[in-house]
C-alpha angles and dihedrals in degrees: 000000000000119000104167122026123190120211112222086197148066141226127017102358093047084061086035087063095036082058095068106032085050078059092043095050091252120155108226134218122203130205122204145182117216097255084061095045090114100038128129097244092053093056084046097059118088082230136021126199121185123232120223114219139158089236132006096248091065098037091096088044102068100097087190093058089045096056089043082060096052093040086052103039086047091238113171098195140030127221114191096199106204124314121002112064092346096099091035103116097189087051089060091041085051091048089043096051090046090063092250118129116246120224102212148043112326110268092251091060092049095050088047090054094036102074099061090203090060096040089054090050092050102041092045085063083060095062088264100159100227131198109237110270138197137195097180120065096210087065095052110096112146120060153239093070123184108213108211134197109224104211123057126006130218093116090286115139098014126121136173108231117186108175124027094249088080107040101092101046079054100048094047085040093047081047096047101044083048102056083050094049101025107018082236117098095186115118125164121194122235126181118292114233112215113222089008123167128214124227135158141178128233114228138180128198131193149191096275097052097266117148115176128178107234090192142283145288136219108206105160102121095087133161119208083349092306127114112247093164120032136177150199130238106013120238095241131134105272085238082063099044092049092048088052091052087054105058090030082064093041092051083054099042093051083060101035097238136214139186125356117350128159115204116210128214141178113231112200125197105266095051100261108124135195128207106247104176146336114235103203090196145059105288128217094246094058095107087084102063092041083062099044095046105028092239128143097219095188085055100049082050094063087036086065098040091062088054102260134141129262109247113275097236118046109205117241120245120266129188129346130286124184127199128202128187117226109209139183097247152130097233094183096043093065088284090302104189129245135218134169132096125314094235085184131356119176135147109205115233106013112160108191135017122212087347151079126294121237092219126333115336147102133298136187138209102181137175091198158035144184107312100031130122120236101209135187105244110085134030122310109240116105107173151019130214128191137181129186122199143173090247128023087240085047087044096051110035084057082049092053106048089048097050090047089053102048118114107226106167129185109012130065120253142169100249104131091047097058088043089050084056104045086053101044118120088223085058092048098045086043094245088151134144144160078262095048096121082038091069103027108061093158092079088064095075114097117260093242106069116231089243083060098054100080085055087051082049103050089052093050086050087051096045094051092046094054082045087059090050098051085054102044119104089214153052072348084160096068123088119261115269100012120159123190082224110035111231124147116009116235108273117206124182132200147164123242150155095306103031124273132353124183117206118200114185135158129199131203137228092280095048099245118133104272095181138348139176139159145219137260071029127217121173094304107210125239101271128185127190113241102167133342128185123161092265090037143045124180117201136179105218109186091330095314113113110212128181126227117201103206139200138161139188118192115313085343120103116198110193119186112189153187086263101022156318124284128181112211130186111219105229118221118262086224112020126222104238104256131200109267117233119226116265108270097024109170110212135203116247097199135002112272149125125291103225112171127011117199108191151048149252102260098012121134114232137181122241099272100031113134114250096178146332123253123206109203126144080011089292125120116229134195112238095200143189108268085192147018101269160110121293104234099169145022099175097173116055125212112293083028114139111206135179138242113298096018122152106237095170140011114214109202101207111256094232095053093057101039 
């Protein structure tokens, strides 16, 4: 029996797993990097032990600290969450040898299913049906190709090629981006399947032989090969579904599995379908059968690694439940990622965290929450929510409206991507595919429309002002900015999505909007104060009243409204003098690590040329030319780290040195 179980992971899952022993009755042990030390999991956790690590990004790699943790905390079993150490073969032989019990497949099963060229192999002998696959270039002649890493999973190292010009810059980048990720640079390059779907099965294996299938997934929304919007159970033909089940149990069965295993396929469109991996692990995406079938996967997890059997009768699915993961991310800057402090985060109407749902309704499995920062060292993805329904249009329009409404202040996400999706009418016709984003820009505009933002300002001007009444000492009855003889309105600048906006606005005596206009101007529309506090503004726009929950930090203004959510920098009345950047300074998003630099000093490059590659959150990003121009300076070498806000390369215009 396990009394004490020790989490080699971080985030989310780490709370995820805390969730069911605390139901159990399991103690818990947490491990944690520095940069984690005031996490929420690790204040979760009946014990906590710090890791020791060079940098923060290899501290939950170190197998030898992990087991000194255990060894320490007393822990009597190991669970390796998703990522990280859960597909290391050599970790769960470690935990094994040290007389802990492994909560997981036994190491021979995940190195088996590890190497994706031997797993292919294997599983192909079991009736598997397999795509073509290459590890030599020079074989490779018809194209798409698809270019795999062969160790981990979670979309790193992989990259679409479609002509042969291309294949080897991929192969060397997909290496590359999987040492960093993985610690494993092999990739191998199987045939690309245009319009493919992917699918996968849930399974579960135990000590007397047993492999069921607990439903099915549909994960084909994906952004950069990763799943960003995934469902249960997949709307495919029940022929279909019963044919996947049955490979998925057969996979399972050739390896003799045990404990919790997802098997992946490619669906293509006209219902054939092609094993792509084994994840011997949980996946992320396992919320959504918990909510179709009623299990506790994490508990049936620690059920099989006692030694006990799985429960005679699976339940059947019922109903529909989505998931969407809420990353840290620039959607519309080619999924930049974000990092900073979490100044509020709150989804309104969630019902249950890291468990089952009574009925339809939310539920969140979340590594954060206000307060938190979101760093750059693992991966970008914060949050998880998940709705089950009756119906999928049910599901996800409860998805939706709670997405849209949540308050996420003070790191870029991709929110009103992932709401453009759910209420697309492609998603709700399921005309979804692995290139679904590819085809669909339209889902890549922000949720409030430009037209909408000198409103949002106008509210934030208002809210700030109201703010400056509640403080003052005194007349602090009278409203900002009056005057017995009118004479100039209140100006109030900010920055915002698009650049500056400038918001002018006067008050009567009464304290109603006398006048109001913005620049750069539009048709501003007629616009009446109805109410207006320092955390909400009511406004009437055009007869419409419309409501603006406000709240600011600092010089930051955060403004959730009727049609979306803005994030606004109050600008200072009179402005401190600041050091000018060169023309065509180049800065750096996000801290990282300059990998590859691909110019030089005085050479002439095209707008969209690549300059360099940054590594930040284990993803590779092009740096690229905004102009036409001359490179003037490259200021971080490669295997340089920089900050926020570093120049990483100067772009004389084209025109001016000509």
């Amino acid at each position: 029996m396990i009394n004490r179980l020790l989490v080699a992971n971080r985030g989310e899952i780490a709370r995820r797993v805390f969730a069911t022993c605390r139901a159990l009755g399991v103690e818990t042990v947490a491990v944690h990097s520095d940069a984690d030390a005031d996490a929420p999991f690790v204040a979760e956790a009946d014990q906590a032990v710090r890791l020791p690590g060079d940098t923060p990004g290899e501290t939950y790699l170190r197998v030898d600290r992990i087991l000194d943790a255990a060894r320490r905390s007393g822990a009597d079993a190991v669970h390796p969450g998703y990522g990280f150490l859960a597909e290391n073969a050599e970790f769960a032989a470690a935990v094994a040898d040290a007389g802990l019990t492994w909560v997981g497949p036994p190491a021979k099963v995940i190195a088996a299913m590890g190497d994706k060229l031997a797993a292919k192999t294997l599983l192909a002998e079991a009736g598997v049906p397999m795509l073509p696959s290459w590890t030599d270039t020079a074989d490779v002649t018809d194209f798409p190709v698809l270019v795999k890493a062969s160790a981990g999973g979670g979309g790193r190292g992989m990259r679409i090629v479609r002509d042969a010009d291309g294949l080897a810059e991929a192969v060397a980048s997909a290496g590359r981006e999987a040492a960093a990720a993985f610690g494993d640079g092999t990739v191998f390059i199987e045939r690309y399947v245009e319009r493919g779907r992917h699918v996968e099965v849930q399974i579960f294996g135990d000590a007397e032989g047993r492999v069921v299938a607990l439903g099915d997934r549909e994960c084909s929304i994906q952004r950069r090969h990763q799943k960003i919007v995934e469902e249960a159970p997949a709307v495919v033909p029940e022929s279909v579904r019963t044919a996947l089940h049955e490979a998925a149990v057969a996979a399972g069965r050739a390896v003799d599995y045990l404990g919790a295993g997802t098997v992946e396929f490619l669906l293509a469109p006209g219902g054939e379908f092609f094993f792509l991996e084994m994840n011997t692990r949980l996946q992320v995406e396992h919320p959504v059968t918990e909510l179709c079938t009623g299990l506790d996967l994490v508990g049936l997890q620690l059920l099989v690694a006692e030694g006990q059997p799985l429960p005679a009768t699976i339940p059947a699915t019922t109903g529909h439940a989505i998931e969407v993961r809420l990353c840290a991310e620039d959607a519309s800057a080619g999924w930049r990622p974000a990092a900073g402090t979490l100044h509020r985060f709150a989804v309104p109407r969630v019902a249950a965290e890291f468990g089952g749902l009574s009925g339809p309704g939310l539920r969140l499995d979340s590594g954060v929450v206000t307060g938190s920062v979101v760093g750059v060292h693992y991966d970008s993805m914060v949050a998880k929510l998940v709705a089950w329904g009756r119906t999928r249009t049910e599901a996800s329009r409860l998805l939706a409206g709670a997405l849209a409404r949540a308050e996420l202040h003070g790191v870029t996400t991709n929110r009103d991507l992932l709401v453009r999706v759910l209420r697309s009418q492609a998603f709700a016709a399921v005309e979804i595919d692995t290139g679904f984003l590819d085809r669909h820009s339209e889902v890549f505009a922000p949720l409030l429309p430009a037209g909408e933002l000198p409103v949002v300002a106008l509210a934030a001007a208002l809210a700030s002002a109201a703010g400056r009444r509640t403080e003052a000492r005194v007349l602090a009855g009278l409203p900002s900015g009056w005057r017995n003889v009118p004479a100039v309105p209140q100006v109030t600048r900010f920055t915002g999505p698009d650049g500056g906006i400038e918001v002018r606005y006067r008050l009567d005596r009464t304290g109603a909007l006398a006048e109001w206009s913005t620049d750069p101007g539009t048709a501003d529309p007629t616009v009446a104060l109805v109410e207006a506090a320092p955390d909400r503004v009511v406004l009437d726009v055009d007869g419409v009243r419309r409501a603006y929950r406000v709240h600011r930090v600092g010089s930051e203004v955060f403004v959730d409204g009727p049609d979306g959510a803005a994030s606004l920098t109050e600008l200072p009345r009179l402005p401190l003098p600041t050091v000018e950047l060169a023309a065509g300074s180049l800065l750096a998003p996000l801290p990282g690590a300059v990998t590859r630099v691909h110019v030089e000093v005085g050479q002439r490059v095209s707008a969209g040329d690549p300059l360099l590659t940054l590594e930040a959150m284990k993803l590779e990003h092009q740096v690229l030319a905004p102009i036409d121009g001359v490179v003037a300076e490259l200021p971080v070498p490669a295997g340089g780290q920089v900050r926020t806000g570093a120049v990483l390369a100067v772009i004389d215009n084209a025109e001016e040195t000509s």
